[in-house]
C-alpha positions in Angstrom: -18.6 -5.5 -5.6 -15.3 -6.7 -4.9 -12.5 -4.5 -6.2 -9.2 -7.0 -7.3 -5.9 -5.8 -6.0 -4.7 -5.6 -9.3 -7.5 -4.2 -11.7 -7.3 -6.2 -15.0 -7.7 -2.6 -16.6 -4.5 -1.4 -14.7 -2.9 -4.3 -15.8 -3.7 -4.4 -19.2 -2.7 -0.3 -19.5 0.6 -1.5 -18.0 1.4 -4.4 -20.3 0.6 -2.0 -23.2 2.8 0.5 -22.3 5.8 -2.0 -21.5 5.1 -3.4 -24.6 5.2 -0.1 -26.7 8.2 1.5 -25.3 9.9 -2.1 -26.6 8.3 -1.6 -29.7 9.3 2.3 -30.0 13.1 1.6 -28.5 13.0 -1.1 -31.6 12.5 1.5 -34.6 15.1 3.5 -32.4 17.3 1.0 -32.5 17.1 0.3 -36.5 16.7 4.1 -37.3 20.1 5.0 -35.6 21.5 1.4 -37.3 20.6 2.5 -40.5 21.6 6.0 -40.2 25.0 4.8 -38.9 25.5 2.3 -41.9 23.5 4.4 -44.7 26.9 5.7 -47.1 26.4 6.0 -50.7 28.8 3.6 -52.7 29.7 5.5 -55.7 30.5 5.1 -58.7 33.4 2.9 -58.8 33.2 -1.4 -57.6 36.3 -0.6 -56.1 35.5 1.8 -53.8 32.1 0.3 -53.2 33.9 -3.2 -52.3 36.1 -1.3 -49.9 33.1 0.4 -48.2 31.0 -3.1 -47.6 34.0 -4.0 -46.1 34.4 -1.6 -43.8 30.4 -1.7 -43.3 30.9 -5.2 -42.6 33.6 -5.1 -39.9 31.8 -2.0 -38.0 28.5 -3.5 -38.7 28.6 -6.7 -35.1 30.1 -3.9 -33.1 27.0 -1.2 -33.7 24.6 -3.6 -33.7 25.7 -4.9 -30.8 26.0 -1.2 -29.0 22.8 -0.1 -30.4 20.9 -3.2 -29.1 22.7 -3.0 -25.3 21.8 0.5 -24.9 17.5 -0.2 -26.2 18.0 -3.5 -24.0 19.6 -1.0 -20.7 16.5 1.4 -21.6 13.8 -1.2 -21.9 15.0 -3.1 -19.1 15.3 -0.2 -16.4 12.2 0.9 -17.4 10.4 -2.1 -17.1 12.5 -2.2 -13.7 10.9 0.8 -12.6 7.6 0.3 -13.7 7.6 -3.0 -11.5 9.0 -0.9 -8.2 6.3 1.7 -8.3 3.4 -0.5 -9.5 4.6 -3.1 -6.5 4.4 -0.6 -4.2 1.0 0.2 -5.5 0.4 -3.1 -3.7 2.6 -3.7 -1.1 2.8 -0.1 0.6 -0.9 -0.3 1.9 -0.4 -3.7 2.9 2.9 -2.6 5.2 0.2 0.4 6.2 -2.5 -1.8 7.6 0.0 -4.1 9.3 1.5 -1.2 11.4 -2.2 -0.2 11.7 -2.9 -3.3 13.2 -0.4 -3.3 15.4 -1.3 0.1 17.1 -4.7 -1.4 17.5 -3.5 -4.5 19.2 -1.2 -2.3 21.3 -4.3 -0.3 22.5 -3.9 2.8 20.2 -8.2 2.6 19.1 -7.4 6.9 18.5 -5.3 5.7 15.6 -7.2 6.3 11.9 -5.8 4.8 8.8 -6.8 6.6 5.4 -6.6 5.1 1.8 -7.1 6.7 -1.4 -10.7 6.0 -2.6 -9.6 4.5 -6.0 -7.2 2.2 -3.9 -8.1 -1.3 -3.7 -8.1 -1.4 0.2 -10.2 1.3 0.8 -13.3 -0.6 2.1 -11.1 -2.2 4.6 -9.4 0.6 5.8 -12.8 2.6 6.6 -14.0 -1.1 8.2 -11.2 -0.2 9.9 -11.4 2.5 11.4 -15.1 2.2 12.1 -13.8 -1.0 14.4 -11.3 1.2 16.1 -13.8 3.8 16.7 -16.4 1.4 18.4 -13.5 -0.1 20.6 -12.5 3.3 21.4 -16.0 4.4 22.5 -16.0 0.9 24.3 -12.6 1.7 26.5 -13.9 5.4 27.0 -17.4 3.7 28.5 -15.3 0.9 30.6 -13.0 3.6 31.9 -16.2 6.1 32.9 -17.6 2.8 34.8 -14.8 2.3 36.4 -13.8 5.3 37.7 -17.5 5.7 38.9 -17.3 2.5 40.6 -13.4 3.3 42.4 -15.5 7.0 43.2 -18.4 4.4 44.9 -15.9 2.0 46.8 -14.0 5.3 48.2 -17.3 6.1 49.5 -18.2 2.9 51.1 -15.2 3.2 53.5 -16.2 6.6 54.9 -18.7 6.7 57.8 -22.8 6.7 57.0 -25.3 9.0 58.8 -27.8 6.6 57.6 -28.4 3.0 56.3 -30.2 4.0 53.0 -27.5 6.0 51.6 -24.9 3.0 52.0 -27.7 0.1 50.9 -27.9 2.7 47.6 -24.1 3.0 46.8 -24.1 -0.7 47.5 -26.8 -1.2 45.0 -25.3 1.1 42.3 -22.4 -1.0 42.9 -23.8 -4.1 41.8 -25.0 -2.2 38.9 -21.7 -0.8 37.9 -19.9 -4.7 38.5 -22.5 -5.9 35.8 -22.2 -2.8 33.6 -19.0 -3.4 33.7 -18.7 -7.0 33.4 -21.2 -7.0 30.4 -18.8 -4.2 28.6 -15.4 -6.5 29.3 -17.1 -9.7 27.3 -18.7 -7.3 24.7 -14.7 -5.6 24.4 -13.6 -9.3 24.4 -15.8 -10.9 22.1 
């Protein structure tokens, strides 16, 4: 029924993938190590002392390069794979607030629209289905109330008769309570 703002599916496909670029930026890191240090010693102890010992002076300094550029990767992407999935959550948040606020500022033509995988969807249609009935509301308050101005205007020019003006009167009444009736419905 309910939908969580962060499906444990999502998250689970994300924690994966963070953990396998670690994982693939690890062989990367030991493949280029080994390839760097890989030199055949030959024949003579001599020559083979001479090249662990240059192995073993270059050896902290590769490591250590090797190991800040897969810890550079990893981290940037994990960095940008936090952005965009926070703003997976956070942009349709900022989206309804602004929503919100056109609606408390009157705006009841606004629409918000969600994708239909998103999270928020259901709210966004509740929405808008809200801002459409307080739309049609205003629309139905304003048609009253122009009918009622249209009935005082003709109140204050002169009557042939008495029936026509007890009538106006009387629709008058009507339209205060029509009226009236809409206002609390708008309010509450």
């Amino acid at each position: 029924m309910f939908k969580g703002v962060i499906e444990k599916i999502g998250f689970t496909k994300m924690l994966v993938f963070i953990l396998s670029i670690f994982f693939f930026f690890s062989i990367i890191s030991t493949l280029l190590l080994y390839k760097n240090l890989y030199t055949p010693l030959g024949p003579h102890f001599a020559a083979a002392h001479m090249i662990v010992t240059e192995l073993q002076d270059s050896l902290l300094l590769r490591t250590v390069a090797i190991n800040i550029i897969f810890y550079l990767i990893s981290a940037t992407g994990v960095l940008l794979l936090g952005v965009l999935y926070s703003h997976r959550i956070a942009g349709p948040f900022i989206k309804v607030t602004r929503f919100a606020e056109l609606i408390g500022k009157g705006r009841f033509d606004q629409r918000i629209h969600f994708r239909k995988k998103d999270a928020i969807h259901s709210l966004s249609a509740a929405l808008n289905e809200m801002a459409k009935t307080y739309e049609g509301r205003c629309n139905k308050l304003s048609s009253n109330l122009d009918e009622l101005g249209q009935r005082l205007n003709s109140l204050k020019s002169p009557y042939d008769n008495r029936e026509q003006r007890d009538e106006n009167i009387k629709k008058i009444l009507e339209l205060d309570k029509v009226i009236s009736e809409d206002y609390r419905e708008l309010i509450l």
